[in-house]
DRENLOVEX-11588 format. One record per residue: x, y, z of N, C-alpha, C in turn; residue in three letters. Coordinates in steps of 0.02 Angstrom, whole numbers, plus 32768, in hexadecimal, padded with zeros to 4 digits. Layout:
% DRENLOVEX-11588
XYZXYZXYZALA/...
This chain:
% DRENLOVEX-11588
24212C7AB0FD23FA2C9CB0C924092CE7B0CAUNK/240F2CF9B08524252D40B08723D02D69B072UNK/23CA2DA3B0B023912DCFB08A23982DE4B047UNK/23642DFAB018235F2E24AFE223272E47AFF8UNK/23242E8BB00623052ED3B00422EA2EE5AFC0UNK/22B62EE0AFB322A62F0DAF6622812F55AF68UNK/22AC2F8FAF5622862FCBAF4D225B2FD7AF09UNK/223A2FDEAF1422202FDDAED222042FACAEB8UNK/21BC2F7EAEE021BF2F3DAED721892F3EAEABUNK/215E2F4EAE8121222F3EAE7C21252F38AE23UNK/21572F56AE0921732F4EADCA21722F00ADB4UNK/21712EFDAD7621872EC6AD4521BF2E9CAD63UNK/21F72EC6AD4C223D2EA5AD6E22332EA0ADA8UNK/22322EBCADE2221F2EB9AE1E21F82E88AE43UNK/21CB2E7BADFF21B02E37AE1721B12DE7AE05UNK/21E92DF8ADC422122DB3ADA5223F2DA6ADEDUNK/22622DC9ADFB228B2DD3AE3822852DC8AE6AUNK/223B2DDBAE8322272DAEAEC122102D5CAEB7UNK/22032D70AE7621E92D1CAE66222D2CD4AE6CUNK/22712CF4AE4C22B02CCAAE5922BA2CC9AE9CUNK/22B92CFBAEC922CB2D02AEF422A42CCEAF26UNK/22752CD9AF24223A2CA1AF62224E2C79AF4EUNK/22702C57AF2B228E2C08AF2322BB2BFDAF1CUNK/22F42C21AF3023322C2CAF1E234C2C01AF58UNK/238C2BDAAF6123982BB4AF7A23D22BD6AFD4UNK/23E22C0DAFAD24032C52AFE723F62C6EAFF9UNK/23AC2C8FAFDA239D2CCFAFE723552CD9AFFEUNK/23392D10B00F22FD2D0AB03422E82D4DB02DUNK/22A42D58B01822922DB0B01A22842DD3B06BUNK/228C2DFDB05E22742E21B097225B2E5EB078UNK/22642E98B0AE22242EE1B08F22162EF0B034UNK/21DB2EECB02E21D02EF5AFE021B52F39AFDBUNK/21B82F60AFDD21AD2FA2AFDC21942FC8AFA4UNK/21752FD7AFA321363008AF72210B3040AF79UNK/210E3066AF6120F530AEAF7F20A0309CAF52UNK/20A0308EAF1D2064307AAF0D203D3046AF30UNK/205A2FF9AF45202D2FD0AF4E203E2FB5AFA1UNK/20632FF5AFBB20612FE7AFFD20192FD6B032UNK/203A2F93B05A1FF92F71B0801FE32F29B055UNK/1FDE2F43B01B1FB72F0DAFEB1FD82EBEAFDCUNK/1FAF2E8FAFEC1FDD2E3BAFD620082E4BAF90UNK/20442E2CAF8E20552E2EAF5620252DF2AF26UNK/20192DCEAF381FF22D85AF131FB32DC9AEE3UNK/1F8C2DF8AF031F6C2E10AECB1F8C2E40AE95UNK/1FCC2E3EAE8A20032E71AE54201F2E50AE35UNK/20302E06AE56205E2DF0AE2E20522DADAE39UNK/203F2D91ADE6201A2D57ADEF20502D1FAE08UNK/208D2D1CADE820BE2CEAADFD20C82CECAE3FUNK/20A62D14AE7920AC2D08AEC220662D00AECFUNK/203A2CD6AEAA1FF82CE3AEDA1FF02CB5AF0BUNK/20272C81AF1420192C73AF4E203E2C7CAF91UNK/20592CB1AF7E20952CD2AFC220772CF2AFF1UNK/207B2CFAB02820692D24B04620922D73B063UNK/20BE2D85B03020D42DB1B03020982DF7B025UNK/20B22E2BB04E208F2E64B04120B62EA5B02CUNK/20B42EDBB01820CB2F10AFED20DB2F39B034UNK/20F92F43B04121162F6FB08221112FD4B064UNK/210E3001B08321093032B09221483061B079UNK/214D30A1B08C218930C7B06621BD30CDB0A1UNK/21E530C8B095222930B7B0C7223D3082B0E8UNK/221B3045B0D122163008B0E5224C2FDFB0D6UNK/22552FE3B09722BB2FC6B08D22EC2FDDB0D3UNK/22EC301FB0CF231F3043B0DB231F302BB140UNK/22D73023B15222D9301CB19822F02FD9B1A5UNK/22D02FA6B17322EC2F6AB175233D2F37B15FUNK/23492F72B14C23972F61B13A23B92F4AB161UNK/23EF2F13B16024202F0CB193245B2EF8B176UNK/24A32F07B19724E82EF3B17924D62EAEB151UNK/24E82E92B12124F62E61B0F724C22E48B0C6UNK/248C2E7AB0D624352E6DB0A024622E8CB05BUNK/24132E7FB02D24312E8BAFE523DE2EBFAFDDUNK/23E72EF0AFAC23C22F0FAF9123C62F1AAF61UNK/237B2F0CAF4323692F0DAEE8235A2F4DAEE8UNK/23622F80AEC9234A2FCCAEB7233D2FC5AE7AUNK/22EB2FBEAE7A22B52FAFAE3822823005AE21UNK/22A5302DAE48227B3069AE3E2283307BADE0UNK/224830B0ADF0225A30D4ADB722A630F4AD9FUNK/22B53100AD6522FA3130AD5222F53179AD89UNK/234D3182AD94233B31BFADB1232431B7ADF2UNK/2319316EAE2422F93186AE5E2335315AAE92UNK/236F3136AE732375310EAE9D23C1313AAECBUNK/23E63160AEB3243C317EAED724303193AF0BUNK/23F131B4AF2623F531D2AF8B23EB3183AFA3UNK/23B23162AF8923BE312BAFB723EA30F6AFA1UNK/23EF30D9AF7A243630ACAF77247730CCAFA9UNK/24913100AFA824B03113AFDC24AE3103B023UNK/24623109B02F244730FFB069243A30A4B086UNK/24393081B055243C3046B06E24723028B07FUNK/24AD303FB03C24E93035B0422508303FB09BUNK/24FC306DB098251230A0B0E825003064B121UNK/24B9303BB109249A3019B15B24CD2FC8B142UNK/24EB2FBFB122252A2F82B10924F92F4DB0C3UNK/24C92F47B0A124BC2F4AB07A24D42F4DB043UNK/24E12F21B01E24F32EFFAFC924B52F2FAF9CUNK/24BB2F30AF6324722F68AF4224942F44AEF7UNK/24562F22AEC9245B2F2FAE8F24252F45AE72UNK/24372F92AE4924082FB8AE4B23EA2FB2ADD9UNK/23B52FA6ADF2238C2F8EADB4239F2FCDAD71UNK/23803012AD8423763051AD6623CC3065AD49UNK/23BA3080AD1E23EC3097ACF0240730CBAD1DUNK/240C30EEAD5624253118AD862482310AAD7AUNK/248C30C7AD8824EE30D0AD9424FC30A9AD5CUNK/24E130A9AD0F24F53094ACDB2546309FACD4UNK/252E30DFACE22576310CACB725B33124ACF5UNK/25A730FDAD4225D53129AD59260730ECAD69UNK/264C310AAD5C268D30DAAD41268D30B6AD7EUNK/267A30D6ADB8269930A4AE0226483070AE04UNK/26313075ADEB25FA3042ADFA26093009ADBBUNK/26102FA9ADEA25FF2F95ADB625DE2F83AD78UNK/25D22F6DAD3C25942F67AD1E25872F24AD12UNK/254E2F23AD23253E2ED3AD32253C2EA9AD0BUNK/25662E87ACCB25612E68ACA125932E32ACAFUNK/256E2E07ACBD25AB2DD9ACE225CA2D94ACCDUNK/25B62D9DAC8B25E12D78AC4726152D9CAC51UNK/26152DD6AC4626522E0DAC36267D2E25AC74UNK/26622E2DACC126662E5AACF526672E31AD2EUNK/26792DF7AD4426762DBFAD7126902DE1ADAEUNK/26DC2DE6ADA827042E07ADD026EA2E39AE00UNK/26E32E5DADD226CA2EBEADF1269A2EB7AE0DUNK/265D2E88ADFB26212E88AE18263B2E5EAE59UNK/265F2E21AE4F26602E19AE9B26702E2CAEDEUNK/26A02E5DAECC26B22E84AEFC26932EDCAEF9UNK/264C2ECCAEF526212F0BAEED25F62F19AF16UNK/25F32F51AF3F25B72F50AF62257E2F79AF54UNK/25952FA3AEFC255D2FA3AEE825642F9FAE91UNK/252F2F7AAE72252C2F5FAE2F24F02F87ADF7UNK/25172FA6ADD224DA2FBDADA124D12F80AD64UNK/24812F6AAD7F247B2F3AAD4924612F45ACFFUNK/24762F28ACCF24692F3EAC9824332F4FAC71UNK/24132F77AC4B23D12F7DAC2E23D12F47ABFDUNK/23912F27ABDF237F2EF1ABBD23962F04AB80UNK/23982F31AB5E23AC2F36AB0B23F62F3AAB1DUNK/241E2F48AB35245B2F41AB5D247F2EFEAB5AUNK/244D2ECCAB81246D2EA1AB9224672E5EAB54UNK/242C2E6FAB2624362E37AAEF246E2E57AAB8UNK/24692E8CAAC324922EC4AA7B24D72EBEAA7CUNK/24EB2EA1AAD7252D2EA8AAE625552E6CAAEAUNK/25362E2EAB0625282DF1AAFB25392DE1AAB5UNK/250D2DFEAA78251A2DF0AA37256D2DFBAA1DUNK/25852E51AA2F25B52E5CAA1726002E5DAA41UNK/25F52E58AA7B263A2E75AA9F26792E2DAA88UNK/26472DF0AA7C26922DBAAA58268E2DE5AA11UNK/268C2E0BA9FA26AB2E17A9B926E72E4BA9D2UNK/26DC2E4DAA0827342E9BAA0A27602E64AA05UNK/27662E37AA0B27C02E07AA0B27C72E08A9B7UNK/27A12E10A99727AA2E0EA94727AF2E64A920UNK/27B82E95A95C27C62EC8A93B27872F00A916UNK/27882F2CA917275F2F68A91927372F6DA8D7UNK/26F22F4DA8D426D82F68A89B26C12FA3A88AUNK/26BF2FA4A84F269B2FE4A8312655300DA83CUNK/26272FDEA85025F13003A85825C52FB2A882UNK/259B2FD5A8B325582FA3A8C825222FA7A8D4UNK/24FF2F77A8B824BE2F8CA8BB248A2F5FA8E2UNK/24572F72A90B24342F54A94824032F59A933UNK/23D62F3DA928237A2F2DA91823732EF9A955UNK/234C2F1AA98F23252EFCA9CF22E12F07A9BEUNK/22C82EBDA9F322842EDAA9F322782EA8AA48UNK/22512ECCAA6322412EB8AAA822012EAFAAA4UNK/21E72E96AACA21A32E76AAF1217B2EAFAB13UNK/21412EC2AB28210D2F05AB34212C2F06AB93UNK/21492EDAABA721592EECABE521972F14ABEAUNK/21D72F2BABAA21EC2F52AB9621E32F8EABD8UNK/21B22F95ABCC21842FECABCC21712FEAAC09UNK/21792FC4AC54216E2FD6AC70212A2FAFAC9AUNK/21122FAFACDF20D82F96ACEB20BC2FF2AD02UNK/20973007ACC22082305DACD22024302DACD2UNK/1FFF3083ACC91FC73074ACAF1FA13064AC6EUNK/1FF43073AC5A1FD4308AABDF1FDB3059ABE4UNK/200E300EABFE203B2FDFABE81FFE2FC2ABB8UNK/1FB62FA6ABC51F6F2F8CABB31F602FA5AB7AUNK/1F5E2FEBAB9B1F573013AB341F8D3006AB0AUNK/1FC33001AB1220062FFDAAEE20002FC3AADBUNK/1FE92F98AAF71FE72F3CAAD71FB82F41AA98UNK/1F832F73AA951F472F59AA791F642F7FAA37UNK/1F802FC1AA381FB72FD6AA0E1FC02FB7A9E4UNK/1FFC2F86AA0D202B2F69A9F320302F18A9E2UNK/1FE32F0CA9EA1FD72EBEA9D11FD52EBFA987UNK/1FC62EDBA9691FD32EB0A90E1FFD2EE4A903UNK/20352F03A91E20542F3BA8FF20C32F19A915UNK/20D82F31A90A21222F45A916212F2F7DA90CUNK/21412F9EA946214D2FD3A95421903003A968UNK/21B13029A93B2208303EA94321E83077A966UNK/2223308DA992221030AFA9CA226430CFA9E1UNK/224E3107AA05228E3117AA0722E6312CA9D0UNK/22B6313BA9A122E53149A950230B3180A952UNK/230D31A7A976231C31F9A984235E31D4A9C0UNK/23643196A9E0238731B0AA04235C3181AA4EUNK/236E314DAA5623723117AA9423953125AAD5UNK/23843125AB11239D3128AB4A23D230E4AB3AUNK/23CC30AAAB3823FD3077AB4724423083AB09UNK/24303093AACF245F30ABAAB024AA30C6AAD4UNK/24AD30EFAADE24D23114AB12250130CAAB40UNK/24D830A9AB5F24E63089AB8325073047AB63UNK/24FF302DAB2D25122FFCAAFE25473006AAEAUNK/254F305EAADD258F306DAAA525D2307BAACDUNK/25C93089AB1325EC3098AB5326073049AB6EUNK/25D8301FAB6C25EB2FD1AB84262E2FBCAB43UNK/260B2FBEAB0C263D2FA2AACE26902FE5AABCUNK/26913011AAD326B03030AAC926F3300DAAFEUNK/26D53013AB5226FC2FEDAB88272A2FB2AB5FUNK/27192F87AB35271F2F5BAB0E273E2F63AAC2UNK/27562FA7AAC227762FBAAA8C27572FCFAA4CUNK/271A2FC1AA5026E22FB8AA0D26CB2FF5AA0AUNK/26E83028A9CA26AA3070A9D42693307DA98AUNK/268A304BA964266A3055A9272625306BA935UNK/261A30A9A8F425D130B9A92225973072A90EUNK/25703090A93C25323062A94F24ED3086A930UNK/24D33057A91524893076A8FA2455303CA933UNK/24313052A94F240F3038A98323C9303BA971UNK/23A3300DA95C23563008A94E23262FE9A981UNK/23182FE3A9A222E92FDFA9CB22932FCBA9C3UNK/227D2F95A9D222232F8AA9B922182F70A9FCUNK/21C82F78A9F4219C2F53AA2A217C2F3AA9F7UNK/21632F05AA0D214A2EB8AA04210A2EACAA20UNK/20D22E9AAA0620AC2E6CAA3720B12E34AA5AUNK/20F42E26AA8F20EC2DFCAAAD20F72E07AAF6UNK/20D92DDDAB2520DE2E03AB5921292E0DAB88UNK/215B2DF6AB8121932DE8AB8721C52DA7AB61UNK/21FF2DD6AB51222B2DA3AB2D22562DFDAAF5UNK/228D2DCBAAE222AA2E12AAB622E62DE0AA88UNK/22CD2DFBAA3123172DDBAA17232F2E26A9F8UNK/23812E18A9E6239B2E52A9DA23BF2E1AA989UNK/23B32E4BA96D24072E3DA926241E2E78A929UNK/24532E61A94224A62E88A93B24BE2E7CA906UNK/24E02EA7A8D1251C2EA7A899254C2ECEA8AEUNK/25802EB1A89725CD2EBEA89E25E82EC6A862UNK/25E92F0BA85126182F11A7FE26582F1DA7E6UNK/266E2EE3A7EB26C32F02A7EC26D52EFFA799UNK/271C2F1BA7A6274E2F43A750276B2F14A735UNK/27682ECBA75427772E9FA73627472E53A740UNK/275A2E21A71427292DCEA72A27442DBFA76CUNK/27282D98A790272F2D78A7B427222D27A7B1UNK/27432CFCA7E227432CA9A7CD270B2CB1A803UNK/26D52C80A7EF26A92C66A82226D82C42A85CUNK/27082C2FA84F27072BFAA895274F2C27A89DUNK/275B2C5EA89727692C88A8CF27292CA5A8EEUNK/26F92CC7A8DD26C72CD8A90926A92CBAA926UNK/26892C7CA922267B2C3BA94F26A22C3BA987UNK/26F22C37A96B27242C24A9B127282C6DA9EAUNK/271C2C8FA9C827122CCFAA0D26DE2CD1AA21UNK/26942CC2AA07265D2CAEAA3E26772C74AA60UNK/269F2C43AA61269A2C06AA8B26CA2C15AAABUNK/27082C40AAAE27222C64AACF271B2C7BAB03UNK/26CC2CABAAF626B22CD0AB2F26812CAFAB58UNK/26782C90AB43262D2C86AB6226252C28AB66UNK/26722C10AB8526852BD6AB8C26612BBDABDDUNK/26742BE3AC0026562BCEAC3526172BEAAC4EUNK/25F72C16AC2C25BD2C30AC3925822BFFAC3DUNK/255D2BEEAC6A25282BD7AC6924E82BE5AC43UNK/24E02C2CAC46249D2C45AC2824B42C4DABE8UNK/24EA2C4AABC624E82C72AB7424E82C13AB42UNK/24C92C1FAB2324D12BE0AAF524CF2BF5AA9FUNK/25052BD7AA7725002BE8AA3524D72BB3A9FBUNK/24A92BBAA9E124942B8FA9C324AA2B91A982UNK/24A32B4DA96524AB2B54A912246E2B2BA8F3UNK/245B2B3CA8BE243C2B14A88E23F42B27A8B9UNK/23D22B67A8D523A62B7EA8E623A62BC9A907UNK/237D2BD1A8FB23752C23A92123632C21A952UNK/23732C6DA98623742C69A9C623212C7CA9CFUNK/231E2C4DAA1222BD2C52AA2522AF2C84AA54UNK/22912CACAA46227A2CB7AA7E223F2CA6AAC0UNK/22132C70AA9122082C35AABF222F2C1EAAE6UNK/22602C0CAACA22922BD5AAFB22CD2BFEAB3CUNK/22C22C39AB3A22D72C67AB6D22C12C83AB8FUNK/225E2C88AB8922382CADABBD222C2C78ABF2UNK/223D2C9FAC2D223F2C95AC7B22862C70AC9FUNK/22B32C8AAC7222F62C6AAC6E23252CA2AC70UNK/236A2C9CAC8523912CCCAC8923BB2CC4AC3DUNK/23B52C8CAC1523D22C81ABF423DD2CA6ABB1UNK/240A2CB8AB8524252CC2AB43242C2CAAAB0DUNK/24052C97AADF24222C7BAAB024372C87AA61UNK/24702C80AA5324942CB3AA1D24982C87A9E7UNK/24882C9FA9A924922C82A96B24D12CABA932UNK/25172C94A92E25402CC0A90325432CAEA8BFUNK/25452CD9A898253E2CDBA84C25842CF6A813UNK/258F2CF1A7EB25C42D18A7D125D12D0EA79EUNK/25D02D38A76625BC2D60A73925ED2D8DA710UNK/26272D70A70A264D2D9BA6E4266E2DC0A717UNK/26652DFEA71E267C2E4FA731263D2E4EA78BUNK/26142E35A77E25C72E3EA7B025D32DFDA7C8UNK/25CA2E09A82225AB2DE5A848257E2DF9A860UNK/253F2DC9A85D25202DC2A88325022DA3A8C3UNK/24EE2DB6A8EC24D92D95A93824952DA4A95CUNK/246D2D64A953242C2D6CA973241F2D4FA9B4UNK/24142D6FA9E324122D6DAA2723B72D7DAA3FUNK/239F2D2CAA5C23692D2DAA8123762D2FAAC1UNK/23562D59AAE823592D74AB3D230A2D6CAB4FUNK/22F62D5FAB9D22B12D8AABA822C22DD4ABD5UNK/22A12DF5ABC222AF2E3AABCA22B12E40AC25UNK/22862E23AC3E227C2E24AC7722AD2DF7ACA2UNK/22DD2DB8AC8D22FE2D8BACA623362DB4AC7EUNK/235E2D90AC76238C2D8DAC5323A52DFCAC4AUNK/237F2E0CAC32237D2E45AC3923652E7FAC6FUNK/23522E57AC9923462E8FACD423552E52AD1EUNK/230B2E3FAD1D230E2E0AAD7623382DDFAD7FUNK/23442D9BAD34236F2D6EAD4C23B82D85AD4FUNK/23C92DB0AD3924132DD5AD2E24262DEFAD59UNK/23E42E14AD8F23F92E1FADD624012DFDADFFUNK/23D62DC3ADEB23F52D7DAE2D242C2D75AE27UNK/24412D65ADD7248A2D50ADD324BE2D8FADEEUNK/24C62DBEADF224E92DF1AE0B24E72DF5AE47UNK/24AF2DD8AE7C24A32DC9AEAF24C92D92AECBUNK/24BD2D54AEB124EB2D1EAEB8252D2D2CAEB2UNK/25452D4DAE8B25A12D57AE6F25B42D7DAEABUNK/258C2DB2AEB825992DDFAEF825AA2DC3AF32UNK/257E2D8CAF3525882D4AAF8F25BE2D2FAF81UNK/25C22D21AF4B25EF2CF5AF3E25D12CACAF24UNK/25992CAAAF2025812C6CAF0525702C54AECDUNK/256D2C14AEB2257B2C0DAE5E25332C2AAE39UNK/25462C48AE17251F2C8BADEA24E82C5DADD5UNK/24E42C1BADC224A62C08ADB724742BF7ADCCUNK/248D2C02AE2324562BF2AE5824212C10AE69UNK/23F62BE8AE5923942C04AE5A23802C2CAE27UNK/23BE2C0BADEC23832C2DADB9238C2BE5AD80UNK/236E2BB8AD8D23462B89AD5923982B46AD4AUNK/23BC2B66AD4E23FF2B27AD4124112B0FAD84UNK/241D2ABFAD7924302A9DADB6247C2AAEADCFUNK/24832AD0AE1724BF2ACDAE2C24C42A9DAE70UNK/250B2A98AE6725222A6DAE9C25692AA4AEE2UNK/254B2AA9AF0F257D2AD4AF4F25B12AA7AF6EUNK/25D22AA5AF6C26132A6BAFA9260C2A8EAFD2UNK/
């Protein structure tokens, strides 16, 4: 059994993450660390452990407990994780680090591992992807084999866990129950990070990026358009999603229905619906913000890292020789 270390445990993701993890068939938690809910059972934070007897460990508690060949989740806030990721690294420690911190730096892989199998496996440390990221990117990166459209456009909307486990999150729900709410219009943190992934990929048509919160408590669909200078055949664009995403476990394309986001919460899974339209594709991509887009994406980056098959302990049956 391989340890997983979580800094930063008391979070949302942080705690989808411990939740795969306690049942994970490799892996096993060890120090959960929290500067807020240090001492305290996790069973009263996080309902999907109430019957663990795990407790919230103290500040420096990863870092003492580290040993050559553990894995560490770095679930902190933005901005808190580069002195210590270094520092775990240093005690022999694997790190896939949650926070947008090594989005952008070229020697770190990025954890998208439809796209990034390779790099991530031989990584010892993984920047995993942000949730509007990973359905937005998912949607479009099979359209680079068909050549550079003209313009794209992204209408997301995520689930109120989006935002964080703060203190507003309660007021922000009550907000945002009979409302839809665009946010971020001036100019998105993940933006940046979307247009940098698809570019790697040849793709730099600009991007118009819309962004909503939702009243739901987790889950996120995105429509992606793709506008290219000429038609396109549907069953060329069909054949480059099945292309990509042939052996992927978690991505599935549906037809003759739209993607659920029922049918993806508490799942790592993807599911893509392609459209096409003349000159416009379109691509609707259901994720849960918290799996698929944050916790289960770290297991899987976790697994690829051991070396073990990426779908292990998160909800699909695998088989080990």
């Amino acid at each position: 059994m391989t340890r997983v270390h979580v800094w930063g445990a008391a979070g949302y993701a942080a705690g989808e993450a411990m939740r795969l993890i306690d049942t994970h068939p490799a892996l096993e938690l060890g120090a959960l660390e929290s500067r807020s809910h240090a001492g305290a059972p996790v069973a009263e934070h996080l309902p999907a452990l109430r019957r663990s007897a795990y407790r919230f460990s103290g500040e420096g508690s990863v870092l003492a407990a580290v040993s050559p060949g553990d894995v560490v989740l770095c679930a902190a806030a933005h901005g808190e994780a580069r002195e210590r990721v270094q520092a775990f690294m240093k005690r022999g420690a694997r790190v896939v680090d949650l926070s947008a911190d090594f989005r952008f730096d070229d020697d770190v892989p990025y954890g998208l591992a439809e796209w990034n199998a390779p790099a991530i496996a031989r990584a010892t440390l993984v920047a995993n992807p942000g949730c509007y990221p990973t359905a937005t990117l998912l949607a479009l990166l099979p359209l680079a084999s068909l050549g550079e459209p003209v313009q794209m456009v992204v209408d997301a909307k995520s689930g109120i866990t989006g935002a964080g486990r703060t203190p507003s999150v309660g007021a922000l729900f009550a907000e945002v129950a009979h409302d839809v709410r665009a946010y971020g219009l001036d100019g998105h943190r993940h933006q940046p990070e979307i247009e940098r992934i698809l570019a790697m990929h040849a793709t730099h048509a600009p991007l118009t990026f819309t962004p909503h919160v939702v009243p739901l408590a987790r889950g996120m669909l995105v429509d992606a358009y793709a506008i290219y200078a000429r038609e396109l055949e549907v069953q060329d664009v069909r054949a480059c999603f099945a292309r990509a995403y042939a052996t992927s476990p978690f991505v599935r394309v549906v037809e003759g229905m739209a993607p659920s986001v029922a049918a993806v919460v508490g799942t790592n899974d993807a599911e893509l619906r392609i459209d096409v339209f003349g000159r416009v594709v379109r691509v609707l991509c259901a994720i849960d913000n918290l799996g698929k887009g944050a916790a289960g994406q770290a297991v899987q980056n976790v697994n690829v890292m051991l070396g073990l098959p990426e779908q292990m302990g998160l909800g699909v049956a695998t088989r080990v020789a």
